[in-house]
C-alpha positions in Angstrom: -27.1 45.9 -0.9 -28.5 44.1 -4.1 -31.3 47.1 -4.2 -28.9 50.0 -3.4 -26.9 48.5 -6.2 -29.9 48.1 -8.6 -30.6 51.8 -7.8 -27.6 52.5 -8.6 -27.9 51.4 -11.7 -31.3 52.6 -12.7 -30.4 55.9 -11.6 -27.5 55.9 -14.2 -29.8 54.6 -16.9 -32.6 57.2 -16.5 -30.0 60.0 -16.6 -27.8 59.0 -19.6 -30.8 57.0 -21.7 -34.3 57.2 -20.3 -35.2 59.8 -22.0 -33.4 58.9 -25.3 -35.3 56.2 -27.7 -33.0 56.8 -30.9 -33.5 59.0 -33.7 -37.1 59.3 -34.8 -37.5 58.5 -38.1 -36.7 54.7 -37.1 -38.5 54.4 -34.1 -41.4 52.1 -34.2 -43.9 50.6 -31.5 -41.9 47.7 -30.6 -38.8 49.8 -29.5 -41.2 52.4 -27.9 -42.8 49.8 -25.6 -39.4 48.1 -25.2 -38.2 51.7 -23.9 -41.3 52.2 -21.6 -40.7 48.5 -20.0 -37.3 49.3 -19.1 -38.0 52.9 -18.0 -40.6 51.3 -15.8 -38.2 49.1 -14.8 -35.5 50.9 -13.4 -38.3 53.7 -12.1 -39.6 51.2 -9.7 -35.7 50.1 -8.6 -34.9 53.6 -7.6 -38.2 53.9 -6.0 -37.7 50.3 -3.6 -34.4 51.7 -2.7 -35.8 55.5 -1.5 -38.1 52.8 0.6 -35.1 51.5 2.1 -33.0 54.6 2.3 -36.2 56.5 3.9 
C-alpha cells in the first residue's frame, strides 16, 4: 500500500509541478538540480508501483 500511495503521490506531482521550475529569470543551478532530484524521485515511485500493478 505504502508504494501505491507513493505513486499516488508522484503521479500528482509530475502532473501539476514536474514540469514547472518557476519563472526563468530566477532560476539557477541549485533549483534546477533540486527539480531534477525530485523529478527523478517521484519517476522511479510511479515506476516500482507499475512493477507491482503489472
Amino acid at each position: 500500500m505504502d508504494t501505491l500511495h507513493k505513486a499516488r503521490q508522484a503521479r500528482n506531482w509530475i502532473a501539476h509541478e514536474g514540469a514547472s521550475i518557476g519563472a526563468i529569470w530566477c532560476v539557477d543551478r541549485d533549483r534546477i538540480l533540486q527539480h531534477a532530484v525530485k523529478l527523478r524521485a517521484a519517476v522511479t515511485d510511479l515506476a516500482l508501483s507499475d512493477n507491482v500493478i503489472s
